[in-house]
N, C-alpha and C positions, 0 to 999 in steps of 0.2 A: 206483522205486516202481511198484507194479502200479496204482493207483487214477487216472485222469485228473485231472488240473492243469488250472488257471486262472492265470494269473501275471496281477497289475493293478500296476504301478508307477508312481509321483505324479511328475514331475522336479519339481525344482525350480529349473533354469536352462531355457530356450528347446532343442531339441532337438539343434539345430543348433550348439550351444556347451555343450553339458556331458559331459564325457569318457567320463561312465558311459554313452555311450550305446553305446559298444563292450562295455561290460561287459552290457546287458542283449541287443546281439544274440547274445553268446554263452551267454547265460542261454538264450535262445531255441531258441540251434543245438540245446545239448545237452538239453532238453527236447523235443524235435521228436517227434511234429505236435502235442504241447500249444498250447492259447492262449494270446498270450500279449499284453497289452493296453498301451498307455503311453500318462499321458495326460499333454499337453504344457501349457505355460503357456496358460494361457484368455486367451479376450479379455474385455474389460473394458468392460461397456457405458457407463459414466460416464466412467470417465479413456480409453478407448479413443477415446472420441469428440474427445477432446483432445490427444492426443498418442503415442497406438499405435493410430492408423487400419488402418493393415498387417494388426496381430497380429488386430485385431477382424473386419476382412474373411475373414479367413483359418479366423474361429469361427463361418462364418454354413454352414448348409446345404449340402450339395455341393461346401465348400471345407476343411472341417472333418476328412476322416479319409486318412490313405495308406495302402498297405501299404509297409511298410517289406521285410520280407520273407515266406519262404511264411506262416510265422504267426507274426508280429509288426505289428501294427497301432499306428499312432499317430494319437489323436483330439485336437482341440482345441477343449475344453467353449466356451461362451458363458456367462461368468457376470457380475453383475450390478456388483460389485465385483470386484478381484481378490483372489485369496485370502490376499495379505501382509499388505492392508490391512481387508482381511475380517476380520482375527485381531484386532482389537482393538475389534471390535463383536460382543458378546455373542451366539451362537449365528448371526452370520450365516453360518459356513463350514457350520455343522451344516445349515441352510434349502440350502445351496448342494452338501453331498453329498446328500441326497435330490433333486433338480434334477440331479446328475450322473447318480445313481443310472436315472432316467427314459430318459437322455440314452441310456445304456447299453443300457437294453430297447430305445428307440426305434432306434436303431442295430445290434439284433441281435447287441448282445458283451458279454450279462450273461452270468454263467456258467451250464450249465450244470444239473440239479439234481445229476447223482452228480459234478459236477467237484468237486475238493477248492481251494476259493481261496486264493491267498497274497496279500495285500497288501503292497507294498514302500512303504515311504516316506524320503525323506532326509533332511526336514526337518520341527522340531518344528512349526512352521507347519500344517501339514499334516495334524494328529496327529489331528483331524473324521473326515477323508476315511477312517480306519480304520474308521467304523462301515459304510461302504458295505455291506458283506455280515457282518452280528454275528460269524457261526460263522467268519470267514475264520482263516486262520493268517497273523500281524501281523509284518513286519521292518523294523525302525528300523535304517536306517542309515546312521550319522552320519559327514558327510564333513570335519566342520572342529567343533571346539570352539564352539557356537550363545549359551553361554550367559555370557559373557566379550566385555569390549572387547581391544581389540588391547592395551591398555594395563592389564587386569588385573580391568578393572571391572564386577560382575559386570550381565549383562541380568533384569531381573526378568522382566518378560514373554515372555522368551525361557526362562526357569529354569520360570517357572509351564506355559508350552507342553510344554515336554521331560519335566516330571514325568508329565503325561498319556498322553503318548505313550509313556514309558517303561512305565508302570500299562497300557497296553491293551495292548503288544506281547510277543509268542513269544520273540523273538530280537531284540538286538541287534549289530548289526557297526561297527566303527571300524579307524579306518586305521593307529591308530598304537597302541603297546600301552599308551604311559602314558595315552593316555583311554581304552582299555577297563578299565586300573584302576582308573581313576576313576569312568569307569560303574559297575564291578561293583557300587559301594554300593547303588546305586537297583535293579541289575535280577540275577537269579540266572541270567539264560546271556547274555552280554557275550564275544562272541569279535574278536580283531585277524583279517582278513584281507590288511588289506595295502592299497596303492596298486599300482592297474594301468595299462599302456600296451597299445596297439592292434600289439604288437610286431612283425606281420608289414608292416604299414606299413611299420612307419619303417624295420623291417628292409631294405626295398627302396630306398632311397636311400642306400645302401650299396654294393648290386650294377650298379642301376640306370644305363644309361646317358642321364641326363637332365641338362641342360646347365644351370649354375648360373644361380641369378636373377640376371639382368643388374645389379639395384640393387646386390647383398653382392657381385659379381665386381667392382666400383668400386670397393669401400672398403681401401683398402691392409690388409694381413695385419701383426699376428697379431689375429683378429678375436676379439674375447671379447664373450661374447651372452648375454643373459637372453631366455627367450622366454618369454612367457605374457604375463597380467592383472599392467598397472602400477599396481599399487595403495598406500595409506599402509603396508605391511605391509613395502616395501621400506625399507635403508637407505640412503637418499641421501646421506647425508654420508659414508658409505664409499665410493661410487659417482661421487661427485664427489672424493675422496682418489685415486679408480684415476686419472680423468683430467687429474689435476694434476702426479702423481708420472709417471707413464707414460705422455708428450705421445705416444709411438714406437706407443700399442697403440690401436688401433680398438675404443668401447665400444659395442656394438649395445644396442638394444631393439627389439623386436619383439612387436607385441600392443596392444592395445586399452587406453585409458590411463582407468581411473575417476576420475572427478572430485574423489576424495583424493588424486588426486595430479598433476594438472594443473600447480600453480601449481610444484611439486619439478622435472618434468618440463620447464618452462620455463625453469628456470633454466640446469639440464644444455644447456640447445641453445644458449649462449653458446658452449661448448667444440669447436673444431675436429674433436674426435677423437671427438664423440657422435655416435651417431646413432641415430632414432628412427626404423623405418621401417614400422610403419602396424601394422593388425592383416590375418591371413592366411589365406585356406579352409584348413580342416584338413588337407584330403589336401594341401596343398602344404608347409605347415609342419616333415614331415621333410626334405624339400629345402633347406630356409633354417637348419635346425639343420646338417646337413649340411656347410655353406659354413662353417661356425665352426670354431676354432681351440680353445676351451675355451668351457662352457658355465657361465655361474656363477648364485644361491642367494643374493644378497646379502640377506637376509633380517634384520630390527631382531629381537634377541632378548628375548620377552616373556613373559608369560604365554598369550598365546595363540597363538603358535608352538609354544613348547614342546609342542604336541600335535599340531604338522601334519605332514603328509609328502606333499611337492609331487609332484604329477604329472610334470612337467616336469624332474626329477631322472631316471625312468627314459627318459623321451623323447630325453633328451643321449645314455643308456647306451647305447640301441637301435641311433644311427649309429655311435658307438665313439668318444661325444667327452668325453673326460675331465671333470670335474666341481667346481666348485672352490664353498664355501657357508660360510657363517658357522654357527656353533655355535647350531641352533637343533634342536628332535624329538630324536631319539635315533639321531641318526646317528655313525657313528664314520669314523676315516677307512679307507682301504680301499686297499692301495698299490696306485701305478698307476692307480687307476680313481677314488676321491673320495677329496676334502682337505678338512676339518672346521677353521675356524681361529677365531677369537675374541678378533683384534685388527686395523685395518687393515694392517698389516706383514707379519701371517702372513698374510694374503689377497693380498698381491700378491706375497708369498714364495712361496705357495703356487701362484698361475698360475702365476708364472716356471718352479717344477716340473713342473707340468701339458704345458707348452707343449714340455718338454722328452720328455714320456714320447708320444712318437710310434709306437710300434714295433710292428708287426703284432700281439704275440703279447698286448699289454694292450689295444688294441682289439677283438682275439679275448673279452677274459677280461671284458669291460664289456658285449659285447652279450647274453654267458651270462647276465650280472647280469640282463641287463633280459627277457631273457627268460625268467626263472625269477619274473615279475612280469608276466608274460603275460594279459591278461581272460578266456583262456581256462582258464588258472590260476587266478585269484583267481575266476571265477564257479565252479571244479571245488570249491575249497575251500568257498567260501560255499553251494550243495546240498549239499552232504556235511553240514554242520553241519544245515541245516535239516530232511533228510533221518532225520538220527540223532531230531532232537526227536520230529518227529511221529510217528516207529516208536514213538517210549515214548506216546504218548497211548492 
C-alpha cells in the first residue's frame, strides 16, 4: 500500500503471556517504519489496589510505555475498572475508550491525519475500544470460540458482545476453519488464517548447543509432555489412564495451572510417574519441549474444542517432536508427524507409535510443518487479506 498505516491492536492476555505477540512483531517487521501501537492489559484502579498492585504500578506515568521495537510501542492504559469487568456495566468501556483515546494524544501516538488506521481486536470484550478513531478499518480476530462453555453452553453476554463487534468490523480472522464457517453467518469477509509459532525460536533448540534443564535431565525417559495453560479443557481421566497403564513412561506438565484445574492437578501428583514442573519464560520453553520424547493434546472433546487449534501443536512440530491428541478441531492424523485418536487405547497406541518414529527424515518433515505456520506466514497472509479489502473501498 502507498498510503501511511497506523496499526493499534487491544491484547487481551498480559504481554508477556500471549503468543500473538510474535504475530504482531511481525505484523510490525513487515509494515516497517509504519506505527504500530499495542495496548496492554491496564491497571485497574479499584481491583488494582487489591490485588494487581504490579500491573497498576506499571500504568502510572513514566512506567506506562516501552519500545518494543523501532516502531512498535507498547502502552499500559490506567483505567478505572478493568475492561472484563467494565463489559457488564453499561457504557463504562465506551467513558474508558474516550480516557484512552486522551491517553493517546497525551502520549504522542494518536495517529496521524493522512495515516490510514487499523484497529485490531481479539476479543468481543473489547468491541468499545473499536470506536477509538470512527473512520479506522476494524479486525476481529477470534482466537477461541468466546461464546460457548466448554461444555456446550451458550455465553449470552459473550454472544451479545461478539454481535457488536462483529456489526462494527471490516474483517474478521479465526484459527480454525470450522469457526470461520460459523462466523460467516453473522459477517460477509470471515477468512481462517491459521495458528502460528515463533518458528525461528524454537527452531534453535534443535541446532543449539544448550545443555538440558537439569529438572527434565532427572526424569527418567520416554518423557511424554503437555506444555501450555493447565486448564478444565484438559482430559484427566485419560491422563491419569497414561499413568496407570504406563508406570515405565514419565507424564510431564509444564505451565501454569488455572484454578479449573487445581483440584484434577492434585490428584495426578499422587503418581510416581507425574510430574508438574511449574510454568516457564517463553524464550526457554523450546528447550523444555525439546527434552520430550513425544509431545501430547489430551484434550476433552466438546463443543468448544471442536473449533480450537492449540498453539502448542506447532511448538512440538518446530523441535521435531512428534505429536500425539485426542480427536478434537479438525485435525487428521499426518504419518510420522500427528496421531489423532479417540479412545484411551488409541492414545497410548498411538505414543507407543510415536516413540517409535525417531528417524531424522520425520523430524526433518514435522519442523517443515511448523514452519509453514510461521507468524511470519500467518501475519503475510492476514495483510494480504486486509490489504485486498481496503483496495476495493
Amino acid at each position: 500500500m502507498n498510503e501511511k498505516l497506523y496499526f493499534l491492536f487491544y491484547l487481551y492476555l498480559e504481554w508477556e503471556s500471549c503468543v500473538e505477540r510474535e504475530y504482531i512483531k511481525a505484523i510490525a517487521n513487515k509494515i516497517y517504519p509504519n506505527k504500530v501501537v499495542c495496548i496492554n492489559r491496564p491497571g485497574d484502579l479499584l481491583i488494582g489496589l487489591l490485588r494487581r498492585r504490579e500491573r497498576l504500578r506499571s500504568s502510572l506515568p513514566g512506567a506506562n510505555i516501552h519500545q518494543i521495537t523501532n516502531n512498535l510501542i507498547l502502552i499500559r492504559p490506567l483505567f478505572l475498572l478493568n475492561d472484563y469487568l467494565a463489559s457488564w456495566v453499561p457504557g463504562l468501556n465506551g467513558l474508558q475508550c474516550v480516557w484512552l483515546r486522551w491517553l493517546l494524544k497525551r502520549m504522542s501516538l494518536e495517529p496521524a491525519y493522512n495515516e490510514r488506521v487499523i484497529i485490531w481486536l481479539f476479543s468481543p470484550v473489547h468491541w468499545q475500544f473499536a470506536k477509538l478513531f470512527p473512520s479506522a478499518f476494524v479486525v476481529s480476530h477470534l482466537v477461541d470460540e468466546y461464546t460457548i462453555t466448554l461444555q456446550g453452553r451458550p455465553k449470552r453476554h459473550m454472544l451479545a458482545l461478539e454481535q457488536r463487534m462483529l456489526k462494527r468490523s471490516n474483517i474478521v480472522f479465526t484459527l480454525s476453519r470450522s469457526l470461520a464457517q460459523k462466523k460467516s453467518y453473522f459477517h460477509n469477509n470471515v477468512f481462517c488464517i491459521g495458528q502460528g509459532v515463533a518458528f525461528e525460536q524454537f527452531a534453535k533448540a534443535v541446532t543449539a548447543r544448550v545443555q538440558l534443564p537439569k529438572e527434565l535431565s532427572e526424569i527418567p525417559r520416554p518423557r511424554i509432555g503437555l506444555v501450555g495453560n493447565i486448564r478444565d479443557w484438559i482430559d484427566f481421566s485419560l491422563v491419569k489412564t497414561l499413568l496407570v497403564s504406563r508406570p515405565d513412561w514419565s507424564i510431564i506438565f509444564i505451565g501454569p495451572i488455572d484454578p479449573s484445574a487445581t483440584g484434577s492437578v492434585a490428584k495426578l501428583n499422587n503418581f510416581k510417574n507425574f510430574y508438574w514442573l511449574g510454568p516457564k519464560p517463553f524464550q526457554e520453553i523450546p528447550y523444555w519441549i525439546a527434552g520430550l520424547d513425544v509431545g501430547i493434546i489430551p484434550y476433552l472433546h466438546s463443543e468448544f474444542t471442536k473449533y480450537v487449534n492449540p498453539a502448542k501443536l506447532y511448538e512440538y512440530l518446530a523441535v521435531g517432536l512428534p505429536v500425539v491428541m485426542t480427536n478434537i478441531g479438525e485435525f487428521q492424523k499426518i504419518d510420522g508427524c500427528l496421531w489423532v485418536t479417540e479412545t484411551p487405547d488409541g492414545f497410548i497406541q498411538a505414543i507407543c507409535e510415536a516413540l517409535k518414529a525417531d528417524d531424522l527424515i520425520a523430524k526433518q518433515v514435522r519442523i517443515q510443518l511448523a514452519k509453514n505456520h510461521s507468524w511470519e506466514n500467518v501475519s503475510q497472509r492476514a495483510l494480504e487479506y486486509i490489504f485486498a479489502l481496503i483496495s476495493k473501498e
